[in-house]
N, CA, C and O atoms as a GROMACS GRO file, in nm:
protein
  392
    1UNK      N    1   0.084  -0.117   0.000
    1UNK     CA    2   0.000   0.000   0.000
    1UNK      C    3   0.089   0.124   0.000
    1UNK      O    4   0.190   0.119   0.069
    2UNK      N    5   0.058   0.248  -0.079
    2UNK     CA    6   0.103   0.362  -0.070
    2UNK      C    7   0.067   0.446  -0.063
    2UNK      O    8  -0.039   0.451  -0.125
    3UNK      N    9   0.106   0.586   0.008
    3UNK     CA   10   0.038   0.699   0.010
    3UNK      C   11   0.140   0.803  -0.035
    3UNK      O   12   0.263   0.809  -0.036
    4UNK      N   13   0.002   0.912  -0.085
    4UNK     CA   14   0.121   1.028  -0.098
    4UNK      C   15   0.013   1.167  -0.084
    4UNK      O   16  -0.110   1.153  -0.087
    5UNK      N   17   0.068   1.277  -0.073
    5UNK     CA   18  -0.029   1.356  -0.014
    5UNK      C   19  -0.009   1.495  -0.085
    5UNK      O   20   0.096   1.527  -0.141
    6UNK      N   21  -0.091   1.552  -0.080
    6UNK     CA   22  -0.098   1.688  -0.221
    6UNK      C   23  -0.096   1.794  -0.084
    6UNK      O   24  -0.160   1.770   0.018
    7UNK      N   25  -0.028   1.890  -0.099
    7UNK     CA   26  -0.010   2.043   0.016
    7UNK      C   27   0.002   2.104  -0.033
    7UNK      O   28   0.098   2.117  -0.108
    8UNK      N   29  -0.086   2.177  -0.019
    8UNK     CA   30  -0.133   2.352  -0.029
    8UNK      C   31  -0.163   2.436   0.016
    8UNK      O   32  -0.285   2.441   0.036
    9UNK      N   33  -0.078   2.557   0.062
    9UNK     CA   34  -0.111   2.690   0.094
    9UNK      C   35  -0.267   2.740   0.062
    9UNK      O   36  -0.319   2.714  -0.047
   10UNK      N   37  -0.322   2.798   0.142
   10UNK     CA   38  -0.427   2.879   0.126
   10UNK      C   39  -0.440   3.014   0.131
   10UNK      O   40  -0.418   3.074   0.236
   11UNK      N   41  -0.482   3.082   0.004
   11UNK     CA   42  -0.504   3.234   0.025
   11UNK      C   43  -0.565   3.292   0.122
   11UNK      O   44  -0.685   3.267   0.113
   12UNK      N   45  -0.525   3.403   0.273
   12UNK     CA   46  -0.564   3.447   0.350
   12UNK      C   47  -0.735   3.451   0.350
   12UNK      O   48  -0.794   3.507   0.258
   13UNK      N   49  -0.812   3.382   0.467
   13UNK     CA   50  -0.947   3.357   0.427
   13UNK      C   51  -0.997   3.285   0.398
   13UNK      O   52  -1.117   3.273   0.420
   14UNK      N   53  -0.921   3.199   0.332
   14UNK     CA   54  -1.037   3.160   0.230
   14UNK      C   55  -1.071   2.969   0.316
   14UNK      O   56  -1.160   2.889   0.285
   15UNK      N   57  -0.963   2.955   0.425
   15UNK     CA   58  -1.064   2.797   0.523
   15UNK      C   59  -1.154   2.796   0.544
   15UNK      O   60  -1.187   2.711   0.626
   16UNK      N   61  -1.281   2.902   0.478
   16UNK     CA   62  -1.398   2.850   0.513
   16UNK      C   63  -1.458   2.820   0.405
   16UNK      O   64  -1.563   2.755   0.405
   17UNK      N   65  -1.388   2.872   0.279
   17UNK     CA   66  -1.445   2.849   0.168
   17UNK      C   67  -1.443   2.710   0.118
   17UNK      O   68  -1.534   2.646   0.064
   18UNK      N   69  -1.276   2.664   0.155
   18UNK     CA   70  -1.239   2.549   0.132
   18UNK      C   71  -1.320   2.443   0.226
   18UNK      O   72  -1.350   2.332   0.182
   19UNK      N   73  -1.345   2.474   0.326
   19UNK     CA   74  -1.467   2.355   0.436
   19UNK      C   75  -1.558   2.375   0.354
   19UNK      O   76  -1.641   2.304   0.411
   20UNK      N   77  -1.627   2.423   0.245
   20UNK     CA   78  -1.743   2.388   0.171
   20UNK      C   79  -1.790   2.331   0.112
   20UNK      O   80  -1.892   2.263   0.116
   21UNK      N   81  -1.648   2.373  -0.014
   21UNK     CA   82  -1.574   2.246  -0.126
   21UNK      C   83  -1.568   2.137  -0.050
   21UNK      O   84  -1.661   2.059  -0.072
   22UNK      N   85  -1.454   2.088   0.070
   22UNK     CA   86  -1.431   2.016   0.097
   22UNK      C   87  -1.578   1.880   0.148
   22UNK      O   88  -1.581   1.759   0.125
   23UNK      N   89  -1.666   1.956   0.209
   23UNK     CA   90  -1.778   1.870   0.291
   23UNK      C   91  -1.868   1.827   0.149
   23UNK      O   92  -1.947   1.734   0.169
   24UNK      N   93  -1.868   1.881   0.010
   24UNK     CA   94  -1.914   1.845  -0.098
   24UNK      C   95  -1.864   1.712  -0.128
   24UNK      O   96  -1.956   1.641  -0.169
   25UNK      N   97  -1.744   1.648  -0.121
   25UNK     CA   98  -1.685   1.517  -0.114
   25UNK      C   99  -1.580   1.558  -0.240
   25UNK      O  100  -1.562   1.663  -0.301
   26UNK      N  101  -1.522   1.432  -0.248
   26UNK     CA  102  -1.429   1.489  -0.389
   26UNK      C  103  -1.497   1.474  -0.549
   26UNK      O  104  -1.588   1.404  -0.595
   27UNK      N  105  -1.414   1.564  -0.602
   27UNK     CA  106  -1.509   1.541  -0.778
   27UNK      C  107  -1.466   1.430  -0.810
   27UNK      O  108  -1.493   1.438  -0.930
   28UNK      N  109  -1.410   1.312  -0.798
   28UNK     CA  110  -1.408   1.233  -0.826
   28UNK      C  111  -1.448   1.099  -0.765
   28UNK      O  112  -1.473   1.102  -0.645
   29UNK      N  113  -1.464   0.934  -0.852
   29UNK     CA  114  -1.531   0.793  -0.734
   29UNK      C  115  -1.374   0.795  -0.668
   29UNK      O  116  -1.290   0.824  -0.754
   30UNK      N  117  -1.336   0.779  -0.580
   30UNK     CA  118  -1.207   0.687  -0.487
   30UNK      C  119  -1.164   0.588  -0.558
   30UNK      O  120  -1.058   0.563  -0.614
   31UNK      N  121  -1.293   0.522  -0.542
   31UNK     CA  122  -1.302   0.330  -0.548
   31UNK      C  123  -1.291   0.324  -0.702
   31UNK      O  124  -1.224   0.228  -0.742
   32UNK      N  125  -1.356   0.426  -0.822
   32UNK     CA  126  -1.349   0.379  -0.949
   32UNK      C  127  -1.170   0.462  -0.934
   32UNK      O  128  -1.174   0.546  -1.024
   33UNK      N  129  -1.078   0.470  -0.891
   33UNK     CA  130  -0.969   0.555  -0.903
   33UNK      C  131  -0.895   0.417  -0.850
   33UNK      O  132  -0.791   0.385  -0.909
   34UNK      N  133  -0.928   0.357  -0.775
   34UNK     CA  134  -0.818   0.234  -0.742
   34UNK      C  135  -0.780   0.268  -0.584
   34UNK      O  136  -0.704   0.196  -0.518
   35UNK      N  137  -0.837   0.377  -0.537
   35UNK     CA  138  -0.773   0.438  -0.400
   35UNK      C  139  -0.814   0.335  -0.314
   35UNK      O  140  -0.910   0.282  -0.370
   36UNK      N  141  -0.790   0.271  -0.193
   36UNK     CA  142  -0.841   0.246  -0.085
   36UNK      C  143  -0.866   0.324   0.043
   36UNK      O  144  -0.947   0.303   0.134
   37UNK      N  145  -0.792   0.404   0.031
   37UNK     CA  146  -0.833   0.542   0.140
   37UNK      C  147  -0.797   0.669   0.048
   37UNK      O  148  -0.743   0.680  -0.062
   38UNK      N  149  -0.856   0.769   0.151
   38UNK     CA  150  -0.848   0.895   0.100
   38UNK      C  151  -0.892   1.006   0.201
   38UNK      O  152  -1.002   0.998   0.256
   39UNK      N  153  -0.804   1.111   0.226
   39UNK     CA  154  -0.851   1.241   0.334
   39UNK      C  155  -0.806   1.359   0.293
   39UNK      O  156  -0.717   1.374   0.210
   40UNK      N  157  -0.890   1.481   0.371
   40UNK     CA  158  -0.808   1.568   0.368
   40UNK      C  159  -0.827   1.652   0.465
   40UNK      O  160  -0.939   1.688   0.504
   41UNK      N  161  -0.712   1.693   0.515
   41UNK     CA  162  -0.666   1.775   0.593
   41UNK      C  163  -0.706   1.908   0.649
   41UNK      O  164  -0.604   1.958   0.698
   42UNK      N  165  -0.788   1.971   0.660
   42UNK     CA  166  -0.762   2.123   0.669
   42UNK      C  167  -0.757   2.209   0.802
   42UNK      O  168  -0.809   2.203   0.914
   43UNK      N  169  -0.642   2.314   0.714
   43UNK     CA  170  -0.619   2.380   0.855
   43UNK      C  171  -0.645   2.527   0.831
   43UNK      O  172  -0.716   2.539   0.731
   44UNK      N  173  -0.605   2.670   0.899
   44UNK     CA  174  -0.638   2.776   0.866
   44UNK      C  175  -0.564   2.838   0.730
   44UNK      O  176  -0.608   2.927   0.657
   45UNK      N  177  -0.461   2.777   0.720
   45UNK     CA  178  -0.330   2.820   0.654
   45UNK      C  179  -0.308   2.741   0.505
   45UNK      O  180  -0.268   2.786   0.398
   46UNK      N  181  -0.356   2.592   0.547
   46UNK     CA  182  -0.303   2.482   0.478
   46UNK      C  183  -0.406   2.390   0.477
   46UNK      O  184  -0.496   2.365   0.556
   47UNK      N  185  -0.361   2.329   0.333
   47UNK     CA  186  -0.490   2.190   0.299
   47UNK      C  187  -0.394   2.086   0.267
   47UNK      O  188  -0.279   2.109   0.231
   48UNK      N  189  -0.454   1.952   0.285
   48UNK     CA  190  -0.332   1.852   0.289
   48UNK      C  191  -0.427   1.751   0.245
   48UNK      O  192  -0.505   1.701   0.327
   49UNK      N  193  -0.427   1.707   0.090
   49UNK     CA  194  -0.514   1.558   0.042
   49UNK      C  195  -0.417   1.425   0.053
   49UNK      O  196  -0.296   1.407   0.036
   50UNK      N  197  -0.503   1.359   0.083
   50UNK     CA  198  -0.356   1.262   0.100
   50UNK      C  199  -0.479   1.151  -0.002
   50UNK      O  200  -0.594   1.173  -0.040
   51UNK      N  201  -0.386   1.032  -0.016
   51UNK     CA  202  -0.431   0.965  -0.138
   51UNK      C  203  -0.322   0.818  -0.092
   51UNK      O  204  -0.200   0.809  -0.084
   52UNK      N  205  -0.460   0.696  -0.061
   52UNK     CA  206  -0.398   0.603  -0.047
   52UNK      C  207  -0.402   0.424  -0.138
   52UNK      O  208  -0.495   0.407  -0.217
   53UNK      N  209  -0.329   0.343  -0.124
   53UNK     CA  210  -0.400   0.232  -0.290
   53UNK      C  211  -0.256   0.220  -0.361
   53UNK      O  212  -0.159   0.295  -0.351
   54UNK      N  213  -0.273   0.114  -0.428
   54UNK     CA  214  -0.155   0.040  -0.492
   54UNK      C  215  -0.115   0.134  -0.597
   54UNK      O  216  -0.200   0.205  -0.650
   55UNK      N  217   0.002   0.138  -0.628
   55UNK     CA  218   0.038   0.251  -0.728
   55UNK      C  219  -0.017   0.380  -0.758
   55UNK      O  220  -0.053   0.427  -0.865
   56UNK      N  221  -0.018   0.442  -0.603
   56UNK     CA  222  -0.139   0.552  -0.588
   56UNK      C  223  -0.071   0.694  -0.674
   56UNK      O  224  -0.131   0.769  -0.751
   57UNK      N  225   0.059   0.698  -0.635
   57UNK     CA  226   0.136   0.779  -0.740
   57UNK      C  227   0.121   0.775  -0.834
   57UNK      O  228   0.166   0.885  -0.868
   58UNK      N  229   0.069   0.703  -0.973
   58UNK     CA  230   0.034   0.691  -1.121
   58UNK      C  231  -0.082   0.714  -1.112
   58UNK      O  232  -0.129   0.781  -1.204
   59UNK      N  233  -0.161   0.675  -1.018
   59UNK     CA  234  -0.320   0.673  -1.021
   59UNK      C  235  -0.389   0.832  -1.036
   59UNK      O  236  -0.475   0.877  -1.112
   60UNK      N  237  -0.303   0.900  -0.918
   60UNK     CA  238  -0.322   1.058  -0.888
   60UNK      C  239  -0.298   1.094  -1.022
   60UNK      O  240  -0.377   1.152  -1.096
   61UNK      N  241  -0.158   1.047  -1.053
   61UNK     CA  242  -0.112   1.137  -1.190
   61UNK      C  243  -0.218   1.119  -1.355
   61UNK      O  244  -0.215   1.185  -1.459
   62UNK      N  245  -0.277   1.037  -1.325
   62UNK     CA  246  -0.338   1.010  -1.420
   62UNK      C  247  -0.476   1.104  -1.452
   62UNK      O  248  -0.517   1.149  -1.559
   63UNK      N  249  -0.523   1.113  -1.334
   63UNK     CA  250  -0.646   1.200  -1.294
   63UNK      C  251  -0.616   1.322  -1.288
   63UNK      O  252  -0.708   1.394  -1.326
   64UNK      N  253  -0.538   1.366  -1.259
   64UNK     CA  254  -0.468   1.523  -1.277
   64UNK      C  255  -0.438   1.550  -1.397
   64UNK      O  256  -0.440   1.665  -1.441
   65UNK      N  257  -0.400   1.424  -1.482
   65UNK     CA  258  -0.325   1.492  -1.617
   65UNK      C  259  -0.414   1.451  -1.707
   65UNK      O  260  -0.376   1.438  -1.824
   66UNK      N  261  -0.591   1.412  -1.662
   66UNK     CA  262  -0.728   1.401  -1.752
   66UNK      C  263  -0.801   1.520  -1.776
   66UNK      O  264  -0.914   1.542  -1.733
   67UNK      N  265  -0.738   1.593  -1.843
   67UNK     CA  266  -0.844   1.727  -1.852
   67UNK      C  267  -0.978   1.699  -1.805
   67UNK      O  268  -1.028   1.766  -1.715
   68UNK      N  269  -1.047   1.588  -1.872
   68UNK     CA  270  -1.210   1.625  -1.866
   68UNK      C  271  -1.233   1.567  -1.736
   68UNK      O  272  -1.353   1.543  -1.723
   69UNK      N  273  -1.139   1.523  -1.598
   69UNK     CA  274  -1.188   1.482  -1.474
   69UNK      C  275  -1.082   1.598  -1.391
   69UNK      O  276  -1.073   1.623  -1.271
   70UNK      N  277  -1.030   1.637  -1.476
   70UNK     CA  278  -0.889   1.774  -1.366
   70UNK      C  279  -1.004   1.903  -1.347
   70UNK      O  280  -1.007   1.991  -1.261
   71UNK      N  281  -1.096   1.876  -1.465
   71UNK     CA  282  -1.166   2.016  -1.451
   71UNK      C  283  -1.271   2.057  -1.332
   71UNK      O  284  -1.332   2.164  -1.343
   72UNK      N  285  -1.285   1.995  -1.251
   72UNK     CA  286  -1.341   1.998  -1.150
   72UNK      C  287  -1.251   2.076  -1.066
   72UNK      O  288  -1.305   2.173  -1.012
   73UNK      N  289  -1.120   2.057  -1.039
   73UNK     CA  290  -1.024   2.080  -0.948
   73UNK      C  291  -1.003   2.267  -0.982
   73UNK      O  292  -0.898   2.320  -0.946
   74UNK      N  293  -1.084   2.329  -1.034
   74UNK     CA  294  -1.061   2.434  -1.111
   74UNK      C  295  -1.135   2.518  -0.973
   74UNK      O  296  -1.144   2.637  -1.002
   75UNK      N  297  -1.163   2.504  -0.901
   75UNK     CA  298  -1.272   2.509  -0.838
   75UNK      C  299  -1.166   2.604  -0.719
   75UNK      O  300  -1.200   2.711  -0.668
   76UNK      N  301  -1.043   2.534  -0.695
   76UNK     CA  302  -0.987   2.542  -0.599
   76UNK      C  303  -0.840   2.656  -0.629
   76UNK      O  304  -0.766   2.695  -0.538
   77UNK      N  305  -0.824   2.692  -0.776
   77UNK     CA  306  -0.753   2.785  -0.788
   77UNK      C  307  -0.780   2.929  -0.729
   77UNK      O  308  -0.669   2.963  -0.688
   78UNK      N  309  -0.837   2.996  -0.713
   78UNK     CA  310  -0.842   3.099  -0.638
   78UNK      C  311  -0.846   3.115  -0.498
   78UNK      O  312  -0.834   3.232  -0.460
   79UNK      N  313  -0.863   3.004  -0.385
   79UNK     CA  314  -0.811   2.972  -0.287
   79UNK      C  315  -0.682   2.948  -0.271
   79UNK      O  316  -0.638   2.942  -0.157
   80UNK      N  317  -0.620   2.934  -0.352
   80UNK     CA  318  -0.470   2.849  -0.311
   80UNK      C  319  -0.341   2.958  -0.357
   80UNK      O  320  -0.311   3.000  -0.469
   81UNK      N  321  -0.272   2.987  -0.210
   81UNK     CA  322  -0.121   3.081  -0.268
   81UNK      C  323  -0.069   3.024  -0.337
   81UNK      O  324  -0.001   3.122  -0.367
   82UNK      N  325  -0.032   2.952  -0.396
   82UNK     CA  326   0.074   2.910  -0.507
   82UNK      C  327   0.044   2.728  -0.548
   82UNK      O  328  -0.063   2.670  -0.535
   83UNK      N  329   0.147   2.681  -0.590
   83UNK     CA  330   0.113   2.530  -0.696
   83UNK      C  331   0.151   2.468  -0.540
   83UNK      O  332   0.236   2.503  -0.458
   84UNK      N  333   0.040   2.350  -0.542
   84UNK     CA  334   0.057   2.232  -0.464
   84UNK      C  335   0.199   2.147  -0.468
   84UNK      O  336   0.231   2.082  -0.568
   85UNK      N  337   0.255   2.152  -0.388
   85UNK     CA  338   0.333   2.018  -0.372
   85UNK      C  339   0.324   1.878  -0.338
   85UNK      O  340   0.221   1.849  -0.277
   86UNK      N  341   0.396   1.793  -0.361
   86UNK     CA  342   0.362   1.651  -0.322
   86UNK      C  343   0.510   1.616  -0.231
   86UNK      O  344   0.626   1.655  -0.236
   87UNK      N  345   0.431   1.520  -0.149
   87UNK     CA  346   0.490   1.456  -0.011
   87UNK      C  347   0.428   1.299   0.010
   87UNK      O  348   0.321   1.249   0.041
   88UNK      N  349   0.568   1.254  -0.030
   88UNK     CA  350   0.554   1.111  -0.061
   88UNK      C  351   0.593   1.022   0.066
   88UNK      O  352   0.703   1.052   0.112
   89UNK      N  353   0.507   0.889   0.150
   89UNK     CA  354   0.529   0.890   0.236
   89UNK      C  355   0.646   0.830   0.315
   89UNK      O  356   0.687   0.722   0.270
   90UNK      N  357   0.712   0.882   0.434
   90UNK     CA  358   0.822   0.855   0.503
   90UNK      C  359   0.806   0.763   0.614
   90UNK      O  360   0.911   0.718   0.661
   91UNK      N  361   0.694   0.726   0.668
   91UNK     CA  362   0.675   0.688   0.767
   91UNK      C  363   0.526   0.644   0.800
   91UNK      O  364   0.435   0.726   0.811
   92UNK      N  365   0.514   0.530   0.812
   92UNK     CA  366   0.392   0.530   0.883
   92UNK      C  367   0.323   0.411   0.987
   92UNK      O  368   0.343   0.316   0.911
   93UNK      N  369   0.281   0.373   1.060
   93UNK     CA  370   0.243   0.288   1.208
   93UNK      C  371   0.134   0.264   1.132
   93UNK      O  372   0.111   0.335   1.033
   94UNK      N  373   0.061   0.172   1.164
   94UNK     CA  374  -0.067   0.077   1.178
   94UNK      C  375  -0.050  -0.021   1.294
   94UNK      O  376   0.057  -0.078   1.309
   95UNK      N  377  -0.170  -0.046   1.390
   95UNK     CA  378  -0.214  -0.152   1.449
   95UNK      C  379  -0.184  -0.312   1.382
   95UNK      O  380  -0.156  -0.306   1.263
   96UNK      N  381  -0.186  -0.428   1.429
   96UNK     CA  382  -0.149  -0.499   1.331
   96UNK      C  383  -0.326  -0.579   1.375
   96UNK      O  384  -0.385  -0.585   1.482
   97UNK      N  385  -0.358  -0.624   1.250
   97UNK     CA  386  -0.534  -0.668   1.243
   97UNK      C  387  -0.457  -0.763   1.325
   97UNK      O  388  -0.338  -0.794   1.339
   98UNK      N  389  -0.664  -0.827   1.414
   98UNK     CA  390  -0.604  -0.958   1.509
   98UNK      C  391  -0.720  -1.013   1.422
   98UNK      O  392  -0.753  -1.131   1.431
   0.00000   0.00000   0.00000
């Protein structure tokens, strides 16, 4: 399993705009994407999607680089100080199932 997580600055203001978008769910299925998990983050400053599922890195990239399913994400340019970065993961704990 892999994760990797999209971070972005937010234009002064605008975390409440983004809790709006956000509680709408994402423009896209998860499950038709291959994801097995999926969240996001938000804080006053900062938004943090994280994106989890087997070859979740190609999966994201694929959907980002689909015009006719990226265009949804259009939504979120005028909230955001500058281009998202990605943060691929370093670390992570799980419980082990009994």
């Amino acid at each position: 399993m892999q994760r990797i997580a999209v971070i972005a600055q937010l234009q002064p203001g605008s975390a409440e705009q983004a809790k709006r978008l956000i509680a709408d769910g994402p423009p896209f299925d998860p499950a038709d994407l291959g994801l097995t998990g999926h969240d996001v983050y938000l804080g006053q400053t900062t938004v943090v999607f994280v994106f989890e599922g087997p070859d979740v890195e190609r999966r994201v990239a694929e959907l980002v680089n689909d015009p006719a399913r990226s265009a949804s994400f259009s939504a979120w340019a005028p909230m955001l100080a500058g281009p998202p970065t990605l943060a691929r993961s370093a670390y992570h704990w799980a419980a082990a199932a009994s």
